[in-house]
C-alpha positions as CSV (number, residue, x, y, z in Angstrom):
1,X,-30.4,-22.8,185.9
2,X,-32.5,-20.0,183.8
3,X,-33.6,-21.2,180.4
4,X,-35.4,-19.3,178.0
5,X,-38.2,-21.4,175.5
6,X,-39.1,-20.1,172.6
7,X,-42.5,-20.6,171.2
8,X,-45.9,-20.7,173.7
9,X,-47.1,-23.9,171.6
10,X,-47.6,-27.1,173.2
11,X,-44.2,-28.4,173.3
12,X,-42.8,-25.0,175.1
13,X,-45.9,-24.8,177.4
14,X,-45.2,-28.8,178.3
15,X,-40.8,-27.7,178.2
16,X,-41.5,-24.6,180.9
17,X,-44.0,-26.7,182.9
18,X,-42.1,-29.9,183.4
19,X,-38.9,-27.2,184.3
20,X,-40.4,-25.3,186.6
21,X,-41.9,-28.9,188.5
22,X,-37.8,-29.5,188.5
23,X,-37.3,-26.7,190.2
24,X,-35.8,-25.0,187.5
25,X,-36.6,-21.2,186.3
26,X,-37.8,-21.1,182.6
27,X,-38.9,-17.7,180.6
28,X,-41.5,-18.5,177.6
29,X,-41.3,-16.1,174.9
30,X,-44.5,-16.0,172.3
31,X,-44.5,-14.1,169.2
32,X,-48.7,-13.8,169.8
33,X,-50.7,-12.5,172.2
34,X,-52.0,-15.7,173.1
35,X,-50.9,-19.6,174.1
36,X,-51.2,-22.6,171.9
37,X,-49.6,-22.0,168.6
38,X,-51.8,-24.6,165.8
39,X,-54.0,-25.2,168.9
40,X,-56.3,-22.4,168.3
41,X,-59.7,-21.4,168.6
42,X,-62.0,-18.5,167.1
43,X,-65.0,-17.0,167.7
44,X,-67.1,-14.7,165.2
45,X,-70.6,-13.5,166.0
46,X,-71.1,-16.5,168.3
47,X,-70.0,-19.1,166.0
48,X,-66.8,-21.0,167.8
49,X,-64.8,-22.1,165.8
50,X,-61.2,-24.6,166.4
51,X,-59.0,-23.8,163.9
52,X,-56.1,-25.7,163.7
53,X,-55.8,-28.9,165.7
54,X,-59.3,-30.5,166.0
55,X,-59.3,-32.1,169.6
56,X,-57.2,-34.5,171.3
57,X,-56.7,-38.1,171.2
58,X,-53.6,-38.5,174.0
59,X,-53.7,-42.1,173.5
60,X,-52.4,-42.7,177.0
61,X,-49.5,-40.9,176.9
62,X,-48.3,-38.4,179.4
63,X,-50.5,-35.5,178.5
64,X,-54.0,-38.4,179.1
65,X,-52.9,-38.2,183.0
66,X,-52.6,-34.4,182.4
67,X,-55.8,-33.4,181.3
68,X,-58.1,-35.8,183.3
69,X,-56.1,-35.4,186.5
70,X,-53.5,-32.1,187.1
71,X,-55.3,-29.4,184.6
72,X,-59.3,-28.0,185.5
73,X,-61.5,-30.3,183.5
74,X,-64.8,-28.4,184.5
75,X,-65.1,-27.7,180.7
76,X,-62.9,-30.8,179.3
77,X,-66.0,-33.2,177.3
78,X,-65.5,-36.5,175.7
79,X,-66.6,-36.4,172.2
80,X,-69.3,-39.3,171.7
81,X,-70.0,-39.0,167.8
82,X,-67.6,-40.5,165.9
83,X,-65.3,-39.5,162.7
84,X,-66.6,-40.6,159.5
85,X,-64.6,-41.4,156.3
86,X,-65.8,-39.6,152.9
87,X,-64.7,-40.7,149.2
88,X,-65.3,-38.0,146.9
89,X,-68.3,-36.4,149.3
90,X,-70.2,-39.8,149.7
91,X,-69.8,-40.7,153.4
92,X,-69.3,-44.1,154.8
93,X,-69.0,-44.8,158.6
94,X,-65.2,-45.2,159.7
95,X,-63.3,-48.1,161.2
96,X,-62.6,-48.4,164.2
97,X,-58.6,-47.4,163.9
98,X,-59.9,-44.0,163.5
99,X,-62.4,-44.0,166.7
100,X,-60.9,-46.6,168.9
101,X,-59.6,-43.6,171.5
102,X,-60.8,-41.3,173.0
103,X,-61.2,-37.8,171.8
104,X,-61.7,-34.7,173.9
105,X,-62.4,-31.1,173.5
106,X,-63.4,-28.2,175.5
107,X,-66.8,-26.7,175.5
108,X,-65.1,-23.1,175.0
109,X,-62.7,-24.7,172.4
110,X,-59.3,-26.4,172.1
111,X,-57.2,-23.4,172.8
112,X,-58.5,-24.1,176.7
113,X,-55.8,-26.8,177.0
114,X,-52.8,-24.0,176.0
115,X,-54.8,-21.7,178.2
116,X,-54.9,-24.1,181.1
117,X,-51.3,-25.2,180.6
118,X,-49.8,-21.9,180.8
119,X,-51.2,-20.4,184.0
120,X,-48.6,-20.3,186.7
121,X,-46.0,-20.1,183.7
122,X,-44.0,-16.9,183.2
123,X,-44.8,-16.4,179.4
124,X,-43.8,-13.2,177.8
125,X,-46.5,-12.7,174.8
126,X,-46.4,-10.3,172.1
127,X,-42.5,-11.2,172.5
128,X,-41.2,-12.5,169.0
129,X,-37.8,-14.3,168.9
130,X,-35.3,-12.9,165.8
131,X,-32.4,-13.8,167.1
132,X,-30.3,-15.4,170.0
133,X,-27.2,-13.8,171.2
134,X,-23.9,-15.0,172.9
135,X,-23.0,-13.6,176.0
136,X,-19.6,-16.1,177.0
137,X,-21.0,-19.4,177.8
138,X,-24.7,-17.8,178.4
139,X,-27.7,-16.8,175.9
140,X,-29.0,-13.7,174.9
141,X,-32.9,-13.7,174.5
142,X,-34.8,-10.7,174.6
143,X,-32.1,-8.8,176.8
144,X,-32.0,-11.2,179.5
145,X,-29.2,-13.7,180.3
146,X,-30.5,-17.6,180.3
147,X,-27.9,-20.9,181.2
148,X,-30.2,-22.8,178.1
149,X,-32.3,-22.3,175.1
150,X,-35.2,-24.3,174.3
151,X,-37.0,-23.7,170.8
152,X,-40.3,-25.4,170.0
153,X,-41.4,-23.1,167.1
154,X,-41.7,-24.8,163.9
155,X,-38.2,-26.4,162.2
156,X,-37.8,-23.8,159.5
157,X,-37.9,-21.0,162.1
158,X,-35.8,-22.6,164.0
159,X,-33.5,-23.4,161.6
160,X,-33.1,-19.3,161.2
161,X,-32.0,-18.7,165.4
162,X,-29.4,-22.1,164.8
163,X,-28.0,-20.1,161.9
164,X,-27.3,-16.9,164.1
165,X,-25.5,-18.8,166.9
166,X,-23.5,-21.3,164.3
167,X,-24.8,-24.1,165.6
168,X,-24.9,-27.0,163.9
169,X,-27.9,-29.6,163.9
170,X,-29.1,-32.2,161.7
171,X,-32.9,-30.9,160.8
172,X,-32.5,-30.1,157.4
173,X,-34.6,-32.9,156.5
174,X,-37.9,-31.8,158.7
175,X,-40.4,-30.2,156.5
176,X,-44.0,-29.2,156.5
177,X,-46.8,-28.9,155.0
178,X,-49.1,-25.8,154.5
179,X,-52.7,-25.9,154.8
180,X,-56.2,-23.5,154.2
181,X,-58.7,-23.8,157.0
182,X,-61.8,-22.6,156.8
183,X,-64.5,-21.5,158.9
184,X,-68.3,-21.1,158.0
185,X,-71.5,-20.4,159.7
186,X,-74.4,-21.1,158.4
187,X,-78.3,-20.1,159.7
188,X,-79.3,-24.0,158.9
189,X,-79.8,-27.0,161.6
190,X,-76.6,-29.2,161.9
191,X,-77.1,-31.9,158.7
192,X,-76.4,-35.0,160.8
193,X,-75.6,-36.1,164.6
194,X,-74.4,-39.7,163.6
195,X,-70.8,-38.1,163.6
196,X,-68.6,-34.8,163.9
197,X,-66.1,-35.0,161.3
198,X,-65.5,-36.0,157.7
199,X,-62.3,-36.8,156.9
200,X,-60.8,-38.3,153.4
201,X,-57.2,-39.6,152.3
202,X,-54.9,-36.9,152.2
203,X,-54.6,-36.6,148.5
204,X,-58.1,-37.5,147.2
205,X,-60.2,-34.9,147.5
206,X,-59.7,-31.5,147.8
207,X,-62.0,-31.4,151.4
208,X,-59.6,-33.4,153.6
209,X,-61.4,-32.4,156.6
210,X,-64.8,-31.3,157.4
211,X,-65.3,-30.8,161.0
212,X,-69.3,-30.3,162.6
213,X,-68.5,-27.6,165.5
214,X,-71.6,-27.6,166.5
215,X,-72.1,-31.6,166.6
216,X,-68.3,-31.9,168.5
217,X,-69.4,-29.5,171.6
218,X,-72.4,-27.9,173.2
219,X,-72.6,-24.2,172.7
220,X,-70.3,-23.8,169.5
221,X,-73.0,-22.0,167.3
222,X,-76.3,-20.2,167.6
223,X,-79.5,-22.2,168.7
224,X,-80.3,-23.6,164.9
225,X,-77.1,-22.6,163.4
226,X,-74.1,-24.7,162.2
227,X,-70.5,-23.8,162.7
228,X,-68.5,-26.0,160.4
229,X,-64.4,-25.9,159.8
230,X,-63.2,-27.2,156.4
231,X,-59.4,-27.9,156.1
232,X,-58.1,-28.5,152.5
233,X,-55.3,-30.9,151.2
234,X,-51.6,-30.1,151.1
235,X,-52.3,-29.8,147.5
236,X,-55.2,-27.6,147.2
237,X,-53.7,-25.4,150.2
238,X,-50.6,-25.0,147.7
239,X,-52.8,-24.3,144.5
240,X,-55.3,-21.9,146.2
241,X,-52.7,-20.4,148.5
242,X,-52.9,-17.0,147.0
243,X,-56.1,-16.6,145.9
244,X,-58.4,-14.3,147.4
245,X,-60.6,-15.2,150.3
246,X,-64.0,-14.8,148.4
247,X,-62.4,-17.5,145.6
248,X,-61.2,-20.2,148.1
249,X,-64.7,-19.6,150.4
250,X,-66.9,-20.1,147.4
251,X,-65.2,-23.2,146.2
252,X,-65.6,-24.8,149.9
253,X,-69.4,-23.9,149.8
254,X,-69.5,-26.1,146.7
255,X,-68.3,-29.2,148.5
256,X,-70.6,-28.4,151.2
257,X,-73.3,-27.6,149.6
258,X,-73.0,-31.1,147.2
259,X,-72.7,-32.7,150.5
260,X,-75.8,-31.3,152.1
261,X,-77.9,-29.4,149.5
262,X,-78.6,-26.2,148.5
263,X,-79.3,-24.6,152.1
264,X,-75.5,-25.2,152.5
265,X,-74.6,-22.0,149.8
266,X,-74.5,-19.1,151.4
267,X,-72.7,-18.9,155.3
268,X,-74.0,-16.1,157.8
269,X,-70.5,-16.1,158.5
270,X,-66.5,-17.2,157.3
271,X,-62.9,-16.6,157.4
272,X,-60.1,-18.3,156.0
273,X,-57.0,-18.9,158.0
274,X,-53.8,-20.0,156.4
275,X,-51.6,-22.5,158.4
276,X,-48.1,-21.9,156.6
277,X,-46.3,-24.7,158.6
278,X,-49.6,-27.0,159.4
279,X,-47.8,-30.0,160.2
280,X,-44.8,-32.0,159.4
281,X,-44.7,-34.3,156.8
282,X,-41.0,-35.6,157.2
283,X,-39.4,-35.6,161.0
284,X,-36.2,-35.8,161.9
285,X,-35.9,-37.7,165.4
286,X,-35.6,-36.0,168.5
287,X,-32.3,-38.2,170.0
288,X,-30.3,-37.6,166.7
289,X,-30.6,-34.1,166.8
290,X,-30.6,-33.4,170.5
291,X,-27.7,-34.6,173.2
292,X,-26.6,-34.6,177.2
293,X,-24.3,-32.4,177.7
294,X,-26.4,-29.6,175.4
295,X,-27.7,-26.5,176.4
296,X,-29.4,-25.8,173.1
297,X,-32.2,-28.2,172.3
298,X,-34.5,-28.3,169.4
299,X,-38.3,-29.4,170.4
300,X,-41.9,-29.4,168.9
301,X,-43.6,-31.5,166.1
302,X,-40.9,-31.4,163.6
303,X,-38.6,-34.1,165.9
304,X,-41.7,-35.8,167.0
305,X,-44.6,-35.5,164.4
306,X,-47.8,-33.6,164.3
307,X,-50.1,-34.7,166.7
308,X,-50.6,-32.3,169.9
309,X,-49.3,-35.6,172.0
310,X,-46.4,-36.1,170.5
311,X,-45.8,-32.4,171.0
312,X,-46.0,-32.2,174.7
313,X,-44.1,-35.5,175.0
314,X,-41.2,-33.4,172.6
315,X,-41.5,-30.6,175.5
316,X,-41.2,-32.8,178.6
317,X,-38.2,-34.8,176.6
318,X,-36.3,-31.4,176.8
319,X,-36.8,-30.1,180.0
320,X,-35.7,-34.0,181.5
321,X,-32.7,-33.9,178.8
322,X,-31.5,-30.4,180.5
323,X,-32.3,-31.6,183.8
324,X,-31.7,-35.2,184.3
325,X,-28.3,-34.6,185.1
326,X,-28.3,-31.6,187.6
């Protein structure tokens, strides 16, 4: 069996891995030069910078045996601050729902674990997936012949490829939500060490998620600096979508700067990145939408949800549910 898997992400990396331990050939193909999809990390005039997810909490699934035991972990860290709640920037020290696991990182930045689960993988990058073809009871990806399709990229995208082969599955109900990330460095000592991340209910306040870089990991910012990543609510991400990047950085400065003062105005450095499909925010459920018996199957976070364990589990559900009955 040949299978082609579409999307470099966590779930395809886990699909193509888990095949290829089967003894089964499997062909990623990545619209981007690089692995990891949401799990993503930049770097700008030595400020490092995760941009998507924010570190891992496997909660002792699958992927916990993964990183601490089959990947490298010369540069995998435990994260020993904690996550702190804040209600309308006033920060109070969270429960312990929120920091009862443990959360890891990698000193270079979370795009390592993509990095480190995609060696030995044939992935095709720079290799963006339009269509799928029909070629008798084989696929068409790319030119090449394949016995199975697996697509991990987000729902709506998938939804397009289903549409081009006339295939029919029930994911009409998985949507996501969009959201503004954005990254700041600033010539000013980190403001605290008691934890590395703010985080707030979803909907009330615009700053969802304020994450310390330079707290989380050694080595994230210059000696002195602070490299900080603000994500904004589904809301504001909708509202401020379109504006310019000038408008949306100056209005994050503000929450920063009434959180820490006035030295907390004017970054050395920032970007915005815009997530279009951030995470899920309703499912649909792997086993309705996926059977034995299929060679087109339908992974990643929107028929699992959006955590990057939940992801990988997604990836090594596919590759067993094409496999499990050679």
């Amino acid at each position: 069996m040949k299978v082609a898997v579409i999307g470099a992400g966590i779930a395809g990396l886990a699909t193509a891995r888990e095949l290829g331990l089967r003894g089964v050939s499997a062909v990623v193909f990545e619209r981007d030069g690089f692995p990891g999809g949401r799990v993503a990390t930049e770097a700008i005039d030595g400020y490092v910078f995760d941009t998507g997810a924010h570190s891992v909490v496997p909660h002792g699934s699958e992927l916990t045996d993964v990183i601490l035991n089959e990947l490298d972990a010369a540069n995998l860290m435990r994260i020993e601050t904690p996550v702190f709640f804040h209600e309308h920037l006033r920060v109070t020290p969270a429960d312990s729902r929120r920091n009862g696991h443990p959360r890891y990182t990698y000193r270079p930045g979370l795009a390592e674990l993509p990095r480190l689960l995609a060696l030995d993988l044939d992935v095709r990058f720079d290799a963006s997936v339009t269509e799928v073809g029909r070629a008798d009871i084989q696929f068409l990806v790319h030119g090449e012949t394949f016995d199975a399709v697996v697509t991990t990229v987000p729902v709506p995208q998938a939804s397009v490829l289903l549409w081009g082969l006339a295939a029919h599955k029930a994911i009409a109900q998985s949507r996501y939500r969009s959201c503004l990330s954005v990254l700041l460095g600033f010539e000013v000592e980190p403001p605290t060490t008691r934890y590395h991340a703010l985080v707030t209910e979803e909907e009330s306040h615009p700053l969802q998620w304020l994450g310390l870089e330079t707290v989380k990991a050694p080595g994230r910012s210059p000696t002195g600096t602070t490299a900080l990543v603000a994500q904004l609510n589904p809301s504001f991400s909708r509202t401020a979508w379109d504006w310019d990047d000038a408008r949306i950085i100056a209005e994050v400065t503000g929450f920063v700067s009434t959180l820490y003062g006035s030295a907390w105005t004017l970054p050395t450095v920032s970007r915005v990145k815009r997530w279009k499909y951030s995470q899920p925010e309703a499912i649909v459920l792997f086993d309705s939408v996926n059977h034995r018996n299929e060679r087109l199957i339908v992974a990643g976070d929107g028929v699992a949800g959006g955590r990057i364990e939940y992801a990988f589990a997604s990836g090594l559900r596919a590759a067993r549910l094409l496999t499990d009955e050679l």
